[in-house]
C-alpha positions in Angstrom: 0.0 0.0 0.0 1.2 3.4 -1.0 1.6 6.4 1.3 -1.2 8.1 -0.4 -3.8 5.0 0.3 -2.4 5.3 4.0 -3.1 9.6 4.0 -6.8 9.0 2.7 -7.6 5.9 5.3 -6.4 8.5 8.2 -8.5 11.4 6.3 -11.5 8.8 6.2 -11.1 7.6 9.6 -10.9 11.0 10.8 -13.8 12.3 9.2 -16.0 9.3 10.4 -15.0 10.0 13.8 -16.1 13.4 13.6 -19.3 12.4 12.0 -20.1 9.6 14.9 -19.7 12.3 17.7 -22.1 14.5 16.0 -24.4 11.5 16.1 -24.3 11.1 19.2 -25.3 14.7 20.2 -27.9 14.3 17.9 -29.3 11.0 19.7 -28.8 13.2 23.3 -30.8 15.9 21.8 -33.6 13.8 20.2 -33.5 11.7 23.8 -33.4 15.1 25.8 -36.7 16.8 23.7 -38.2 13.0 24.3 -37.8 13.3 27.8 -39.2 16.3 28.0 -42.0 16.3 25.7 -42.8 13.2 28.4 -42.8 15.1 31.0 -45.3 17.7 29.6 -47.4 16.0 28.0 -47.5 12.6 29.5 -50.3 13.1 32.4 -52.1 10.5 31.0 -49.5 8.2 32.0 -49.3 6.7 35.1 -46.6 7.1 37.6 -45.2 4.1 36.7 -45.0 4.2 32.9 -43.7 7.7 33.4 -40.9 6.7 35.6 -40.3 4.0 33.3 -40.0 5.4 30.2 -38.1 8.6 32.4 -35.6 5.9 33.5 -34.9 4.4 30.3 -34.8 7.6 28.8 -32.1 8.7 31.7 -30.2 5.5 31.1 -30.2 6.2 26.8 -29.1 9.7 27.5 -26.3 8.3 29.8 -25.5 5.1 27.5 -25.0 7.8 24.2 -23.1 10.4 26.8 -21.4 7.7 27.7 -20.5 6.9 24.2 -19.4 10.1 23.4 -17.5 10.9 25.9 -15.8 7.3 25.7 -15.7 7.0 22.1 -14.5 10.9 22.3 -11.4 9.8 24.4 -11.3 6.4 22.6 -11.0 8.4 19.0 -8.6 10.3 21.0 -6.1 7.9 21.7 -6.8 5.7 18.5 -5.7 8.9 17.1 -2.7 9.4 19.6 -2.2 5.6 18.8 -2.0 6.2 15.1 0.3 9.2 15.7 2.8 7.0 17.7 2.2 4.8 14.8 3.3 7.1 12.2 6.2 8.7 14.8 7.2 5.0 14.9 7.1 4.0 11.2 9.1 6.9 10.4 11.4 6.5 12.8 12.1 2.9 11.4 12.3 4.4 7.9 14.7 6.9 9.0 16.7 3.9 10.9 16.4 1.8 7.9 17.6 4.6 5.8 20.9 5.0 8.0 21.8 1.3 8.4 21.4 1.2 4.2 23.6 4.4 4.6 25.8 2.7 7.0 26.1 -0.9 5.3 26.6 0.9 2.3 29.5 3.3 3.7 30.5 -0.3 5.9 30.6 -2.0 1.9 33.1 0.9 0.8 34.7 0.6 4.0 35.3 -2.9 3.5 36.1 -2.9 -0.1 38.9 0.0 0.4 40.0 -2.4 3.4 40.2 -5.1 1.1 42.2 -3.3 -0.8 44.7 -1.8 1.5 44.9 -5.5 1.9 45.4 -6.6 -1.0 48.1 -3.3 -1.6 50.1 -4.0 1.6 50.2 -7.7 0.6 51.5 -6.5 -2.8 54.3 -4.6 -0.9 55.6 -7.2 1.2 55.7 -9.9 -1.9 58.0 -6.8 -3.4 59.8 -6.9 -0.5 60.2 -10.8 0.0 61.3 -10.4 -3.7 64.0 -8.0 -3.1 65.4 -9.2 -0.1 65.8 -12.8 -1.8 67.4 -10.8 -4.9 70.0 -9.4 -2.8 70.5 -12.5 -0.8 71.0 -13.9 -3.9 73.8 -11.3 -5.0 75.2 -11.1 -1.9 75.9 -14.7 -1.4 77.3 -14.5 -5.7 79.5 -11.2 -3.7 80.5 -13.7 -1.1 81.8 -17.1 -3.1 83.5 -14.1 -5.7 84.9 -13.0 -1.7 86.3 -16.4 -0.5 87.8 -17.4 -4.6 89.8 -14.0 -3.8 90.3 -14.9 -0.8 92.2 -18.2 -1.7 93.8 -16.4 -4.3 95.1 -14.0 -1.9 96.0 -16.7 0.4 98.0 -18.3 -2.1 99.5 -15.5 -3.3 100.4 -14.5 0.4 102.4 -17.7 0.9 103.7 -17.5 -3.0 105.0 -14.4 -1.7 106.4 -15.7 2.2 108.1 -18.1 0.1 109.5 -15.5 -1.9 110.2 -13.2 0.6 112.5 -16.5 2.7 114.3 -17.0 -0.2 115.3 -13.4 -1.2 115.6 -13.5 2.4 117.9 -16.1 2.1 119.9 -14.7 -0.6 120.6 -11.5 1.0 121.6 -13.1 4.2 124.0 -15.1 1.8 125.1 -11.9 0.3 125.4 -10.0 3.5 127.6 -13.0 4.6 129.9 -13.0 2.0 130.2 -9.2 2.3 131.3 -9.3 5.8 134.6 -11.0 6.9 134.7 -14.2 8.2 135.4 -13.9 12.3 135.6 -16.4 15.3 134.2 -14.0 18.2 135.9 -16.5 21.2 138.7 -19.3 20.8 136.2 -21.9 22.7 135.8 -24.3 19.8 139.6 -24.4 19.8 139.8 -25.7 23.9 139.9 -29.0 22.7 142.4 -28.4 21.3 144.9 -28.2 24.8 144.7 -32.0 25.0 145.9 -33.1 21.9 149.7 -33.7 21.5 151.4 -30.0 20.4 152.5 -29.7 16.8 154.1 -26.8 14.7 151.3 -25.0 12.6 152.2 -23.0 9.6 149.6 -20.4 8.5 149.1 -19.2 5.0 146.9 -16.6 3.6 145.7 -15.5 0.0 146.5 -11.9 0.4 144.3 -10.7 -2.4 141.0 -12.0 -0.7 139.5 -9.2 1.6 139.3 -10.9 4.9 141.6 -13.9 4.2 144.5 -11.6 6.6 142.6 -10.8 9.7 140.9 -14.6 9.6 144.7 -15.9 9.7 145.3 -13.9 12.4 142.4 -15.0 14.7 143.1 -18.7 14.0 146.8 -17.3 15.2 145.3 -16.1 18.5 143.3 -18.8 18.9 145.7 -21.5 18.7 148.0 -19.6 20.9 145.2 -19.2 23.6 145.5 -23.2 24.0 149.3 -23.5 24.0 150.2 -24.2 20.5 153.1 -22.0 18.3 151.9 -21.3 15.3 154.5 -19.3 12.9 152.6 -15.7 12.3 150.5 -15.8 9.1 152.7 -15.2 5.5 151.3 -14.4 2.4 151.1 -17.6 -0.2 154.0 -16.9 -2.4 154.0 -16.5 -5.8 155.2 -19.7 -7.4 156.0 -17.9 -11.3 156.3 -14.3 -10.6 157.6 -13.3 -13.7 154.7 -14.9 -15.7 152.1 -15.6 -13.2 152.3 -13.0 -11.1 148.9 -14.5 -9.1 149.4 -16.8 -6.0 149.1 -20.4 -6.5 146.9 -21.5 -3.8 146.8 -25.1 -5.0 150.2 -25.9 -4.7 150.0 -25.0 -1.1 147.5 -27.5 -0.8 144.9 -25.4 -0.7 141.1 -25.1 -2.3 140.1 -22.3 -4.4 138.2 -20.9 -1.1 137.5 -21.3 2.2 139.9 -22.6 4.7 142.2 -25.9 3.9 144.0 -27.8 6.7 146.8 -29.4 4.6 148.8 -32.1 6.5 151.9 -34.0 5.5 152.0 -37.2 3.5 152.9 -39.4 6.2 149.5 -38.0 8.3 146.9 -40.7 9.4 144.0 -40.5 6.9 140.5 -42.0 7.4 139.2 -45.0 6.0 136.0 -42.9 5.1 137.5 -39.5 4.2 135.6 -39.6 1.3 132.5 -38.6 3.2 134.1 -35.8 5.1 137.5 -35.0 7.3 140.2 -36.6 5.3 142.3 -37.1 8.8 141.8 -40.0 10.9 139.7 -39.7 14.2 142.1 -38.6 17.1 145.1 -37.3 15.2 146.0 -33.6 15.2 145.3 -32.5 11.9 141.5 -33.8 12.6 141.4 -32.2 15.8 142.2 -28.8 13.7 139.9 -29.6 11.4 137.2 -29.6 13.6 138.0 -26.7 15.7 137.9 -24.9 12.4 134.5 -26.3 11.5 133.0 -25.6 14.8 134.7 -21.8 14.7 133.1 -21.1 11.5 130.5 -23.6 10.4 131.2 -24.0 6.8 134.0 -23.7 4.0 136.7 -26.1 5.8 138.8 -28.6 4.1 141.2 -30.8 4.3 144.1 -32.3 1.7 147.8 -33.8 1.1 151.2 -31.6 0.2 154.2 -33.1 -0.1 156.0 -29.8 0.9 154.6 -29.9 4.2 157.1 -31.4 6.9 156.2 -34.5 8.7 154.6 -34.1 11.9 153.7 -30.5 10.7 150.1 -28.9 9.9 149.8 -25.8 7.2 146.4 -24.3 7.4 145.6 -22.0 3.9 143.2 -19.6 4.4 142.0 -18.9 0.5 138.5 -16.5 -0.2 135.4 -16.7 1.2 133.0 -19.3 -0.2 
């Protein structure tokens, strides 16, 4: 039904209201002139009839005053009723109105939440995707990082190695650039209990330090109580044509320091693999002094210009 149907019902129900409560006067009035018209001209009537017909008409005039005043205050709050009614329905339309408002403002609500959602989700899949992009570089960074790092490592020891041996080398040449020195005559203390012997000392005198070496294996071997003759210069053995020393034909090796013993001296059985002097004999002893003085470049050979019972010691360049 339509809200002009619902306008004309209240217009109609109105207007019949009104209309019933004029009826109702009408029926007082009618009742009252009855009444009256009864009481004037009613003296036929006896008492009885008249008080009949006077109560009846009393109760009609009260039934329809009744009425009216009851079906007064009954149209009245039908009326208030229908009011409420009306105050009611469009108060529901007016709520029904707001929650479609609201759901409706809830569904764009929603659907922008959805797709925040949906955004945000988008954002972190970006991020996921990055993160595992640069993981993916920086473990690529970190292999690259640890092949260096060998190479590094094994250029590093390439390069220790290196650095030893040049090491090496220049300890080498610094050696052979200083002269060659015994700082203390201990290695020579064996020496004191060996039988004495005469010791001639010979020195190349165009090597550097072959000079001042002679004269500390002097010193020495006077510190334990041998004579040694004071250190010459290997002569010259062609001066006219060769006017270099001969240090072989002293007995000596082209460097280093030679102990050079007589022919009849006591030779090892296993010279070949070291001191050419037997164990215990002087010339051995001498030897090893020498060796244990200096560490390296000792010799040891035959001259048949050397005396018996005599040791020459050649001290020839550094080797």
């Amino acid at each position: 039904m339509g809200s002009l149907d619902v306008e004309s019902l209240k217009i109609a129900f109105s207007t019949a209201s009104s209309l019933n409560e004029w009826a109702t006067v009408v029926v007082v009035l009618g009742v009252v002139i009855e009444l009256v018209a009864l009481l004037i001209f009613g003296k036929d009537m006896s008492r009885t009839e008249k008080g009949m017909l006077i109560v009846g008409s009393v109760l009609v005039v009260v039934g329809v005053g009744g009425e009216y005043i009851f079906g007064g205050r009954a149209s009245a709050a039908a009326a208030r009723l229908q009011q409420i009614s009306d105050e009611k329905i469009t108060e529901a339309k007016n709520d029904a109105a707001h929650a479609i408002f609201q759901a409706a403002a809830l569904g764009v609500q929603e659907k922008n939440l959805d797709q925040y959602v949906k955004d945000q989700k988008a954002r972190v899949d970006r991020a996921i995707t990055s993160l595992n992009a640069e993981e993916r570089t920086l473990r690529i960074v970190a292999k690259k990082a640890d092949v260096q790092d060998s190479q590094l490592r094994a250029d590093l020891t390439k390069s220790e190695v290196a650095l030893k041996q040049a090491a090496d080398i220049a300890a080498k040449a610094y050696k052979r650039t200083q002269p060659r020195q015994m700082m203390f005559c201990l290695a020579w203390q064996p020496l004191k209990m060996q039988p004495k012997v005469p010791v001639e000392i010979l020195y190349l005198k165009n090597a550097s330090d072959a000079f001042l070496l002679a004269i500390e294996i002097d010193n020495c071997l006077d510190e334990v109580g041998w004579s040694p003759t004071y250190p010459k210069p290997i002569p010259e053995k062609h001066p006219s044509y060769f006017p270099q020393p001969d240090i072989e034909a002293v007995g000596g090796s082209d460097s280093g320091v030679t102990v050079v013993g007589s022919h009849t001296a006591s030779i090892s059985a296993d010279h070949g693999f070291g001191n050419l002097f037997a164990e215990g004999s002087p010339e051995n002893a001498v030897s090893n002094a020498l060796l244990s003085a200096l560490g390296d470049g000792i010799y040891s050979s035959i001259a048949r210009d050397v005396p018996d019972g005599t040791i020459r010691i050649v001290v020839g360049p550094k080797p």
